[in-house]
DSSP file (Angstrom, degrees, kcal/mol; ACC not computed):
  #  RESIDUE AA STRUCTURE BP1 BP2  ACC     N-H-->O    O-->H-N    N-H-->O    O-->H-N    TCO  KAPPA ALPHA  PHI   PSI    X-CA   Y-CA   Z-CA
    1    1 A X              0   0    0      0, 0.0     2,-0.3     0, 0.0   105,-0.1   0.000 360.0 360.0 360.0 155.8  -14.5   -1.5   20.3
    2    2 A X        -     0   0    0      1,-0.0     2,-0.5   100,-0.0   102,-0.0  -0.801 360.0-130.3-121.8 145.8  -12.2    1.5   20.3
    3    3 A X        +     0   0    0     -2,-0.3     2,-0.3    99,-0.1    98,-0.0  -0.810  49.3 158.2-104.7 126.5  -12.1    3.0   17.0
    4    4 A X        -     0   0    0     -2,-0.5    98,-2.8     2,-0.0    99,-0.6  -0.911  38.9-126.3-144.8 166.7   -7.9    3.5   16.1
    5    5 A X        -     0   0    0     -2,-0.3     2,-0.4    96,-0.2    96,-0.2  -0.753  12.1-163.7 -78.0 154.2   -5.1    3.8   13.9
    6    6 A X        -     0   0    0     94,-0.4    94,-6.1    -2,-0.2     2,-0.3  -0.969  12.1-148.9-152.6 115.2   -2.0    1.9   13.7
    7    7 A X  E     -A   99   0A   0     -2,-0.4     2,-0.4    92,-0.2    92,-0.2  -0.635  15.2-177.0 -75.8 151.4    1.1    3.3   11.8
    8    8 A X  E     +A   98   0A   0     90,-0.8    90,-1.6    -2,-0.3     2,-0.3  -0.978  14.6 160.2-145.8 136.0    3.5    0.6   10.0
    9    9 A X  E     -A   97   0A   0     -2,-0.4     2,-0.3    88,-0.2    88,-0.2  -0.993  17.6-171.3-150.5 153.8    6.4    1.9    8.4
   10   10 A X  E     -A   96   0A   0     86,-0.9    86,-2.5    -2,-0.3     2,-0.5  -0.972  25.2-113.1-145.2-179.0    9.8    0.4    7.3
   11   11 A X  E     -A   95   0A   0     -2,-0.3    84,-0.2    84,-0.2     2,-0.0  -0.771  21.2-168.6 -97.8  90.1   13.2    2.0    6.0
   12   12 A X  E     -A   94   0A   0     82,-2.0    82,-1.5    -2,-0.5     2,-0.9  -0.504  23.5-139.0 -76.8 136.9   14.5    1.6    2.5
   13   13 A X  S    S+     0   0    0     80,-0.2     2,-0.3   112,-0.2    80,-0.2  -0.702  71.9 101.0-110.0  83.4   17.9    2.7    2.0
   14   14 A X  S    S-     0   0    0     -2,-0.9    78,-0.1    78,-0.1    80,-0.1  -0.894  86.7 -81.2-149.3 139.6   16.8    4.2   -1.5
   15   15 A X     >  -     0   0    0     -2,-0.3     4,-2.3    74,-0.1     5,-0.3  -0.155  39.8-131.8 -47.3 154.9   16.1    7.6   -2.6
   16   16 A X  H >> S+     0   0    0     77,-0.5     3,-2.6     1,-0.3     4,-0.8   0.846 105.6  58.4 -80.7 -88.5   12.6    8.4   -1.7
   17   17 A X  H 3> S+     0   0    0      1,-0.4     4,-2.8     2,-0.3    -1,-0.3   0.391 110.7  47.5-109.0 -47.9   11.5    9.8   -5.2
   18   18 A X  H 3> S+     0   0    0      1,-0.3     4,-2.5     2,-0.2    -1,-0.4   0.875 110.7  47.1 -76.8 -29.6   12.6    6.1   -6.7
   19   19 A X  H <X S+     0   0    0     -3,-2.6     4,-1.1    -4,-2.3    -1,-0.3   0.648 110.4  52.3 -85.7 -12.7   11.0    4.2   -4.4
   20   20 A X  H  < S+     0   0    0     -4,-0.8     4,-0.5    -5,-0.3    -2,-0.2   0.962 117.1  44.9 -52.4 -69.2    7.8    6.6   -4.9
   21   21 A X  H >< S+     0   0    0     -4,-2.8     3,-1.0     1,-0.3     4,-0.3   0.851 112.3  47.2 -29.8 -74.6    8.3    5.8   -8.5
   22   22 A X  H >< S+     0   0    0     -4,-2.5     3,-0.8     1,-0.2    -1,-0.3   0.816 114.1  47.3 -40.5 -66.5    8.8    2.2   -8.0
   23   23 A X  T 3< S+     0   0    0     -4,-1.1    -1,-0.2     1,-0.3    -2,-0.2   0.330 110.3  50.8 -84.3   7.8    5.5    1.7   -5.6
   24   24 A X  T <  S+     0   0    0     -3,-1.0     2,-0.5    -4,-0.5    -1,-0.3   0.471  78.2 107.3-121.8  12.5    3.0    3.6   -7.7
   25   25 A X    X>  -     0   0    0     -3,-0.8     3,-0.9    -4,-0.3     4,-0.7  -0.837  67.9-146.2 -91.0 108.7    3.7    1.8  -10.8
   26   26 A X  G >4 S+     0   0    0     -2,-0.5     3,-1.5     1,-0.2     4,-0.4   0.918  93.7  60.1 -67.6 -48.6    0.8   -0.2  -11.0
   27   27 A X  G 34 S+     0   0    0      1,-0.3     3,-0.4     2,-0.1     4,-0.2   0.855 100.4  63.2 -60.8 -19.2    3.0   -3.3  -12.9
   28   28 A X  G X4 S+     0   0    0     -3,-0.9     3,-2.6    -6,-0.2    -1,-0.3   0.949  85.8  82.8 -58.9 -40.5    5.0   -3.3   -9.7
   29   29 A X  T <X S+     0   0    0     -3,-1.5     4,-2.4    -4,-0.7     8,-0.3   0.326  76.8  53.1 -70.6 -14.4    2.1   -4.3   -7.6
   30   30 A X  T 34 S+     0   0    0     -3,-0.4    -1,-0.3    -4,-0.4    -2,-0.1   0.611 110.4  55.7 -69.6 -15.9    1.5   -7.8   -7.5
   31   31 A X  T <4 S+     0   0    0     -3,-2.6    -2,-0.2    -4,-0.2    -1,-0.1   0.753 127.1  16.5 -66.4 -40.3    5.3   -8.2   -6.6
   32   32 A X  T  4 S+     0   0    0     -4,-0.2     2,-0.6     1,-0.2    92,-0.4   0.336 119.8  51.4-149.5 -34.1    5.0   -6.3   -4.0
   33   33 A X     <  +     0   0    0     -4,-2.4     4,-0.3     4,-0.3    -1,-0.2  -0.996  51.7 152.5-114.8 120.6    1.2   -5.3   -2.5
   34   34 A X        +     0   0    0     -2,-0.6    18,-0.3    82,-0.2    -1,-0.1   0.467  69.2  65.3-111.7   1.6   -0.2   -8.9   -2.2
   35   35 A X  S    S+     0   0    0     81,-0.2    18,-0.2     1,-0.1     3,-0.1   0.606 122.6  25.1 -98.9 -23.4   -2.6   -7.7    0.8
   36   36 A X  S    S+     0   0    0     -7,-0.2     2,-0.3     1,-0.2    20,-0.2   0.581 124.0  30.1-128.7 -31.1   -3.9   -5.8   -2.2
   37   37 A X        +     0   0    0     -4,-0.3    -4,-0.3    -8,-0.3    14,-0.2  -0.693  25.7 157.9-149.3 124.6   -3.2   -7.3   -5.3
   38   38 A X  S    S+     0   0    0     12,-4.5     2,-0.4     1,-0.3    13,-0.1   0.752  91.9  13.2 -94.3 -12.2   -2.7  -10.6   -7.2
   39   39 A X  S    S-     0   0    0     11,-0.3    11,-1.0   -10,-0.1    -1,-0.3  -0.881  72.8-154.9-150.1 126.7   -3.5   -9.5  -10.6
   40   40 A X        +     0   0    0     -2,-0.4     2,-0.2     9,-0.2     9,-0.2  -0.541  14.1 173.4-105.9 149.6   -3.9   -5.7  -11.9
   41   41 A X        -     0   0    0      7,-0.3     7,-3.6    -2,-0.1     2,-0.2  -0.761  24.0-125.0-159.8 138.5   -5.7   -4.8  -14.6
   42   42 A X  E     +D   47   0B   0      5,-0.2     2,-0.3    -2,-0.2     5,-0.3  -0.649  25.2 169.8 -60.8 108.5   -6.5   -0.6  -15.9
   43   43 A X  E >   -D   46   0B   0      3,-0.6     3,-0.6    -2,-0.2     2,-0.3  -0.733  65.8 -52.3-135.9 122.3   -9.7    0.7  -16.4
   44   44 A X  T 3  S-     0   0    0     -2,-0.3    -1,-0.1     1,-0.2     0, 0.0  -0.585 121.7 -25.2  86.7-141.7   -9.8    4.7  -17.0
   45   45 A X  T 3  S+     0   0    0     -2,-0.3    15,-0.4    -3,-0.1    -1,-0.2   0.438 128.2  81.0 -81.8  10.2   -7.8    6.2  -13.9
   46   46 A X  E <   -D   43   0B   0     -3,-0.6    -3,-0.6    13,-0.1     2,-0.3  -0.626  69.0-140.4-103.9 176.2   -8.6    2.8  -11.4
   47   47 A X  E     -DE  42  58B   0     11,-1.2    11,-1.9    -5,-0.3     2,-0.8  -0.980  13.1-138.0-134.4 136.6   -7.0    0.0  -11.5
   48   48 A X  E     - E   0  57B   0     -7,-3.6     2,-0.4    -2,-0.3    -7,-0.3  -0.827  24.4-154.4 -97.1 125.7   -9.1   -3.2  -11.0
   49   49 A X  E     - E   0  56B   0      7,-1.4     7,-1.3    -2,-0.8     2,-0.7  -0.837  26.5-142.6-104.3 142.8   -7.6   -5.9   -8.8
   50   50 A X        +     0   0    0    -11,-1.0   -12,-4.5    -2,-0.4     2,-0.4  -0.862  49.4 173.6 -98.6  90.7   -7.8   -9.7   -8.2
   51   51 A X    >   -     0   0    0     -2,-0.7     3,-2.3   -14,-0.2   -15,-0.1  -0.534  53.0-112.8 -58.4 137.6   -7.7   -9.7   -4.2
   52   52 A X  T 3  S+     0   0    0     -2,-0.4     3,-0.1   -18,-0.3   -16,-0.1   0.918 125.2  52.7 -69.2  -6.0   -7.9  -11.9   -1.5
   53   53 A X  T 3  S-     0   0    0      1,-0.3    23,-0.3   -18,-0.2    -1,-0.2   0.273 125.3 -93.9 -78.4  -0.9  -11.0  -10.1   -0.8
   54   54 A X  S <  S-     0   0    0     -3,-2.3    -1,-0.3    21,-0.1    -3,-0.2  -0.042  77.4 -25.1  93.4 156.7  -12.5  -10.6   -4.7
   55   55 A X        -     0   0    0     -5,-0.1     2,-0.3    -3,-0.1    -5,-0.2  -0.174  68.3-172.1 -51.8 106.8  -12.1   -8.1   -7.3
   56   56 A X  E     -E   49   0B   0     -7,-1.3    -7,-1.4   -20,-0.2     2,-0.2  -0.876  21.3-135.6-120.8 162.9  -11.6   -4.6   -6.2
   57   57 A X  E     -EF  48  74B   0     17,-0.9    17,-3.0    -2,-0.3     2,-0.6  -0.693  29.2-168.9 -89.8 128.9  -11.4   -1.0   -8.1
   58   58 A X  E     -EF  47  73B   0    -11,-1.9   -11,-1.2    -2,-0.2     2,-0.4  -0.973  10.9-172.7-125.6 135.6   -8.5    1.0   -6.7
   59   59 A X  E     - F   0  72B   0     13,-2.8    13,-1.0    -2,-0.6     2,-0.1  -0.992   5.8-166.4-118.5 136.9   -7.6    4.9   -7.4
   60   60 A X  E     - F   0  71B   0    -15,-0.4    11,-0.3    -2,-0.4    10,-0.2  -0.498  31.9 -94.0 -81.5-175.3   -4.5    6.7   -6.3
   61   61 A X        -     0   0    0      9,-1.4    -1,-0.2     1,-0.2     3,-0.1  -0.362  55.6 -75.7 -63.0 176.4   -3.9   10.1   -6.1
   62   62 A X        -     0   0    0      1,-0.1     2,-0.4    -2,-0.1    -1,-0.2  -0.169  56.8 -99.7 -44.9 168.6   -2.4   11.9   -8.9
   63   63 A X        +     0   0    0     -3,-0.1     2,-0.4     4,-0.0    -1,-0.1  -0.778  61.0 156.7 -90.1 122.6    1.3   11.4   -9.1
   64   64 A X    >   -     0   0    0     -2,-0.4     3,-1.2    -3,-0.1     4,-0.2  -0.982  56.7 -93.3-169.0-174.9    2.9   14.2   -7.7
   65   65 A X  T 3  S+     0   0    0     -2,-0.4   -48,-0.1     1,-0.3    -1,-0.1   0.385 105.1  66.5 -96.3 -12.5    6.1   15.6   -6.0
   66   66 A X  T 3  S-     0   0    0      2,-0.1    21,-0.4    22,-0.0    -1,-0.3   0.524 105.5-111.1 -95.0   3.0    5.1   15.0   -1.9
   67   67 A X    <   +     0   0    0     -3,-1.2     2,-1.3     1,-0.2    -2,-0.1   0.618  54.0 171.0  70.4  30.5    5.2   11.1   -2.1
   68   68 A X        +     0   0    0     -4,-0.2    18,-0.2    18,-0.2    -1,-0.2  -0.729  14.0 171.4-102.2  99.6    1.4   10.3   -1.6
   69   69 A X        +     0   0    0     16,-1.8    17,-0.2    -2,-1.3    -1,-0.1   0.383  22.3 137.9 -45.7 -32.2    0.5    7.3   -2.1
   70   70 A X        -     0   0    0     15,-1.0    -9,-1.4   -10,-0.2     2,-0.3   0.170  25.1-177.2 -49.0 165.3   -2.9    7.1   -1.0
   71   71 A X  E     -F   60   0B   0     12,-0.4    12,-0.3   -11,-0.3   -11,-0.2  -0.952  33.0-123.3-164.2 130.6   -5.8    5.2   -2.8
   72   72 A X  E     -F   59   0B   0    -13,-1.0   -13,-2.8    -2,-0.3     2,-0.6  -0.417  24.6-158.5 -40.6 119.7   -9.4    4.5   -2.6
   73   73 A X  E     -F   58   0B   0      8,-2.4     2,-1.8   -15,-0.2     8,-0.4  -0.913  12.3-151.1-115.6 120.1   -9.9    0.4   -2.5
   74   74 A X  E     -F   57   0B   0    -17,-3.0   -17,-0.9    -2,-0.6     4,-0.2  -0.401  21.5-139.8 -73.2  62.7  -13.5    0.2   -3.8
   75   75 A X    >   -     0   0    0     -2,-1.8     3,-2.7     4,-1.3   -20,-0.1   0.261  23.5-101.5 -43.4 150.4  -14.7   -3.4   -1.9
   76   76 A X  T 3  S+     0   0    0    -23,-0.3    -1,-0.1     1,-0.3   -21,-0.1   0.554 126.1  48.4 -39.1 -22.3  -16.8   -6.0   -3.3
   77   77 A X  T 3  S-     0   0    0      2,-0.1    -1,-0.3     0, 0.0    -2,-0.1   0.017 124.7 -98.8-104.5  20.4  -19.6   -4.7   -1.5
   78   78 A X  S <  S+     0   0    0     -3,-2.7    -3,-0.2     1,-0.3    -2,-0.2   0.140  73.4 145.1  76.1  -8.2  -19.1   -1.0   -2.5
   79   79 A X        -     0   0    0     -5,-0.1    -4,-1.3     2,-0.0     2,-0.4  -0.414  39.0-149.7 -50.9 130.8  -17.3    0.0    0.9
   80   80 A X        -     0   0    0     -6,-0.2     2,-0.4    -3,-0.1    -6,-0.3  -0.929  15.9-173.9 -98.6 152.3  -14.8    2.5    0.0
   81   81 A X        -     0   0    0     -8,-0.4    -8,-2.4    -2,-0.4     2,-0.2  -0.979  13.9-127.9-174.3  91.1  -12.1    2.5    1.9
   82   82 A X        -     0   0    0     -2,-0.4     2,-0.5   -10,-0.2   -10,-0.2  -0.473  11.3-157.9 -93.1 148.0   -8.6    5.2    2.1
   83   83 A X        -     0   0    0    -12,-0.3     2,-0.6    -2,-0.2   -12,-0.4  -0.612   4.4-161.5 -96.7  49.7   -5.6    4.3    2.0
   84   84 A X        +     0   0    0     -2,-0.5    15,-2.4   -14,-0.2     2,-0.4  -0.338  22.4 164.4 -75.0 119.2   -2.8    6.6    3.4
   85   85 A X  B     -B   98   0A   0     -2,-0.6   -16,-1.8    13,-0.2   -15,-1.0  -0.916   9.2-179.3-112.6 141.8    0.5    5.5    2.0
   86   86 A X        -     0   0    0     11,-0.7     2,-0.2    -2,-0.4   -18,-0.2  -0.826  22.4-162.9-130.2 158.3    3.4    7.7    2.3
   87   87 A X        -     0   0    0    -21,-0.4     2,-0.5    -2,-0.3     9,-0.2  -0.900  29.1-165.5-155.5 118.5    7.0    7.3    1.1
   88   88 A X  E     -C   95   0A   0      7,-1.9     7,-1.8    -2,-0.2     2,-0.3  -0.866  31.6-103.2-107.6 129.4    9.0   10.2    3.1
   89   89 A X  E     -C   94   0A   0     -2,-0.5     2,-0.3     5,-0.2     5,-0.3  -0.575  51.0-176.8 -63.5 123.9   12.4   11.4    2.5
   90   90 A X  E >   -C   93   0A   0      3,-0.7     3,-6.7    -2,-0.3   -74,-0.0  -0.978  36.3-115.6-140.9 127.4   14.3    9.6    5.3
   91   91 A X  T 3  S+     0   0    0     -2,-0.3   -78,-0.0     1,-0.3    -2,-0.0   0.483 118.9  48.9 -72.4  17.2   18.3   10.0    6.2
   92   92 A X  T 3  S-     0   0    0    -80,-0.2    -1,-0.3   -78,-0.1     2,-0.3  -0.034 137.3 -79.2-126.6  29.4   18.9    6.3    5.3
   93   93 A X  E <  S- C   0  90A   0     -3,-6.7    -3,-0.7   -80,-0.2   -77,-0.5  -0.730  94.7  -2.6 129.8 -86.2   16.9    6.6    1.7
   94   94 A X  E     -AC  12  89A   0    -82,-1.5   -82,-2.0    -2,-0.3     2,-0.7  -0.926  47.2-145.2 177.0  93.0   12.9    6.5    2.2
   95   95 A X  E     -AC  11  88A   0     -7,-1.8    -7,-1.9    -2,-0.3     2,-0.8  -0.669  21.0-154.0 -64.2 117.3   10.5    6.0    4.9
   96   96 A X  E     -A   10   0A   0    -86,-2.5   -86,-0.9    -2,-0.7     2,-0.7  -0.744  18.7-175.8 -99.9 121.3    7.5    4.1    3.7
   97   97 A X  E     +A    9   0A   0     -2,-0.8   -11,-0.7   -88,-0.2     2,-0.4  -0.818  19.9 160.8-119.9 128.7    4.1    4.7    5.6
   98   98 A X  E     -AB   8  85A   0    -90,-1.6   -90,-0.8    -2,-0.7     2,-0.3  -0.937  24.7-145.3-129.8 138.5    0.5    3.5    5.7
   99   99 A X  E     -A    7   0A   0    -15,-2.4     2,-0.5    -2,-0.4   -92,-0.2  -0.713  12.1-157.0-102.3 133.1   -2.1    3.9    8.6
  100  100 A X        -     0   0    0    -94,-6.1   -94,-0.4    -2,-0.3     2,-0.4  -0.923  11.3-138.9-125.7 141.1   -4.1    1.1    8.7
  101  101 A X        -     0   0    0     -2,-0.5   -96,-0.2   -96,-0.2   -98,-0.0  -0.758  15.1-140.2-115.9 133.6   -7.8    2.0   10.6
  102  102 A X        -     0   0    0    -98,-2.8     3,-0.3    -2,-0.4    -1,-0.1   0.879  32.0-175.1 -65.1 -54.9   -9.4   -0.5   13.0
  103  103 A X  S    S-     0   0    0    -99,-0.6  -100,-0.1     1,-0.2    -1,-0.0   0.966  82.2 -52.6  41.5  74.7  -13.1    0.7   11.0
  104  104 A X  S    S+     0   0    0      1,-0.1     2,-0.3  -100,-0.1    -1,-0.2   0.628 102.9 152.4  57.1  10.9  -14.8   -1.5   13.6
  105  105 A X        -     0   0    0     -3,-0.3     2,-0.3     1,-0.1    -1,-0.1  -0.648  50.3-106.1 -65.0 127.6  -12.4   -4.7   12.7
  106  106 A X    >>  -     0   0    0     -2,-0.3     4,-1.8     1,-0.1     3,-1.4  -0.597  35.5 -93.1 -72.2 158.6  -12.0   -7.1   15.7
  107  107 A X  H 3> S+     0   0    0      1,-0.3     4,-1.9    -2,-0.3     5,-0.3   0.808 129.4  40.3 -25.4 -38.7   -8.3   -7.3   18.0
  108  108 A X  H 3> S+     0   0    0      1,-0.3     4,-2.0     2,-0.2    -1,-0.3   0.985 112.6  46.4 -96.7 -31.8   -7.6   -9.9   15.6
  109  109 A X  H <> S+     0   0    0     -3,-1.4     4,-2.5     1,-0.2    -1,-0.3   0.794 113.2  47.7 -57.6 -30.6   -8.7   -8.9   12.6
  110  110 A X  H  X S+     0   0    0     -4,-1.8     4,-2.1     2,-0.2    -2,-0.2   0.986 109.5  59.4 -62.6 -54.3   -7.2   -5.7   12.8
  111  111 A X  H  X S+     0   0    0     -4,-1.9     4,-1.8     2,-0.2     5,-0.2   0.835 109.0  49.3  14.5 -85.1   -3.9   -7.8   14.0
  112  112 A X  H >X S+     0   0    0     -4,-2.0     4,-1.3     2,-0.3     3,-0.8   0.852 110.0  44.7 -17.5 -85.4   -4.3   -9.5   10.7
  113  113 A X  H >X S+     0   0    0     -4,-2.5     4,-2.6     1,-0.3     3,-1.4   0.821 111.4  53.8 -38.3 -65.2   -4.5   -6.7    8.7
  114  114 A X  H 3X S+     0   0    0     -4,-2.1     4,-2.0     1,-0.3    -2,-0.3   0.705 113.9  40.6 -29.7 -63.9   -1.7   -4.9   10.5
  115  115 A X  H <X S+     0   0    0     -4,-1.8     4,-1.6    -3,-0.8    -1,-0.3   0.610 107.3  61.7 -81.5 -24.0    0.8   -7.6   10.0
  116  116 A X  H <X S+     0   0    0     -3,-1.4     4,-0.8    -4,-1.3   -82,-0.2   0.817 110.9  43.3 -71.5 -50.5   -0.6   -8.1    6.4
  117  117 A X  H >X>S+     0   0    0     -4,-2.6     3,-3.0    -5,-0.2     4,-2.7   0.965 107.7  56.2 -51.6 -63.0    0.7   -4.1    5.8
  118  118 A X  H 3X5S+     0   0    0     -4,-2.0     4,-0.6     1,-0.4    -2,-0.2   0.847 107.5  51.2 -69.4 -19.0    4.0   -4.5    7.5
  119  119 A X  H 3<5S+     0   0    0     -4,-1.6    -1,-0.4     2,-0.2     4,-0.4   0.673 110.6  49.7 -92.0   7.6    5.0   -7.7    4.9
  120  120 A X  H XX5S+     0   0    0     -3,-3.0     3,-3.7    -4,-0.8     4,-1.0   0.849 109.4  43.8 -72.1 -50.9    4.3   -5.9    2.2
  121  121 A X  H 3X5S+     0   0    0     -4,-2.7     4,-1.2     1,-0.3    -2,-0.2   0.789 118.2  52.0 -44.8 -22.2    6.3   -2.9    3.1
  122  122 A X  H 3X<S+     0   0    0     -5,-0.6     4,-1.0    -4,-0.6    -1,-0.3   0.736 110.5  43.0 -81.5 -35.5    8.6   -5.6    4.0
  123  123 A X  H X4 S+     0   0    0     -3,-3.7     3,-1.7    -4,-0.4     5,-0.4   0.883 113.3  56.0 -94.3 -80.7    8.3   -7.4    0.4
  124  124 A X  H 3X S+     0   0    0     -4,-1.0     4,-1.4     1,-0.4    -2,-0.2   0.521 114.5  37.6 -28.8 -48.2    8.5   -3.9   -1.2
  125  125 A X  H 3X S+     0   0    0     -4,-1.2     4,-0.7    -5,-0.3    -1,-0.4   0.731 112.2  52.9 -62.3 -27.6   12.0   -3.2    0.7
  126  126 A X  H XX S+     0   0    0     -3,-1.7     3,-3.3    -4,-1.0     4,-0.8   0.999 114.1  46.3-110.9 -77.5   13.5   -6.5    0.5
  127  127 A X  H 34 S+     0   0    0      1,-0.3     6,-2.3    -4,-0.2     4,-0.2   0.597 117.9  45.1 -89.9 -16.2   12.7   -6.1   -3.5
  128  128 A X  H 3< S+     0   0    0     -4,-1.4    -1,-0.3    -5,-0.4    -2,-0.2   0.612 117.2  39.2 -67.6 -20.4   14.1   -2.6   -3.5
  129  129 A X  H << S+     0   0    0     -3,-3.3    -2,-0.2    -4,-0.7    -3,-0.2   0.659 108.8  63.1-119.6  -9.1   17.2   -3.1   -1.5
  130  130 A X  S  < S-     0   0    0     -4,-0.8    -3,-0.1    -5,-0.0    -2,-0.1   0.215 111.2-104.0 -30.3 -33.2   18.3   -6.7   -3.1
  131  131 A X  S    S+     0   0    0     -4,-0.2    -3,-0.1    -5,-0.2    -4,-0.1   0.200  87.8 115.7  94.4 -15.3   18.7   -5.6   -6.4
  132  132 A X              0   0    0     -5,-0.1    -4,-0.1     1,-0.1    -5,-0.1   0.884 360.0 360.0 -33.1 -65.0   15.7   -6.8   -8.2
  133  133 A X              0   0    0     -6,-2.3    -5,-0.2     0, 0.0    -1,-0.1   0.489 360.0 360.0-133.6 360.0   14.3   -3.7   -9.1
C-alpha cells in the first residue's frame, strides 16, 4: 500500500483572514467540521470532541497571522494524528486546504476519508458564502 497524500481544497469568495477567523472558532465547529466534530467541549488549550470515531482531544496551533489551521486529533486509542489545514489568501476571497494522509488506510477507506474532508470544506463554504455566518 503506497503511503500518500491527497490535497482537497475549495474556494470561498471571502476574505481569507475572516474565514480563518470563522474556521478556528471552536463554536463554529460542529456546523461545519462533522468529519471531526459533533459536540465541542474545552479543556485547557484542547478541545474535546464527540466524533464519529468516539471522543477525541484536539489542539490547533496558536492563532496567528499565516492562516494555519493545523491540529493534533488525539484518537481514542492514543494515535495522534496532524492535521494540515490552511486558509490561503486566494483572488476570489480564500483558498481552504487540508492534506489528508493515506497512514496505511485502504483505497476505500482513504476514499472515505477524502470525500468526508471535501464536504466539510464544502459545508464550511456553503455556510460562509450563504449568508449564515
Amino acid at each position: 500500500m503506497t503511503e500518500e497524500s491527497r490535497h482537497i481544497s475549495v474556494v470561498i469568495e471571502r476574505p481569507a483572514a475572516d474565514v480563518y477567523a470563522f474556521a478556528r472558532d471552536p463554536e463554529n465547529l460542529v456546523a461545519w467540521a462533522a468529519g471531526l466534530a459533533t459536540g465541542v467541549r474545552r479543556n485547557g488549550d484542547d478541545l474535546i470532541t464527540d466524533s464519529p470515531m468516539g471522543e477525541v482531544r484536539v489542539r490547533f496551533a496558536p492563532d496567528n497571522a499565516f492562516g494555519v489551521l493545523d491540529h493534533d486529533v488525539t484518537l481514542p486509542d492514543g494515535t495522534v494524528v496532524t492535521n494540515p489545514l490552511r486558509v490561503l489568501p486566494h483572488p476570489d476571497g480564500a483558498e481552504v486546504l487540508f492534506t489528508v494522509r493515506r497512514l496505511g488506510a485502504a483505497d476505500a477507506d482513504f476514499d472515505r476519508d477524502c470525500a468526508a474532508v471535501l464536504a466539510d470544506l464544502e459545508r464550511l463554504r456553503d455556510l460562509l458564502t450563504d449568508g449564515s455566518a
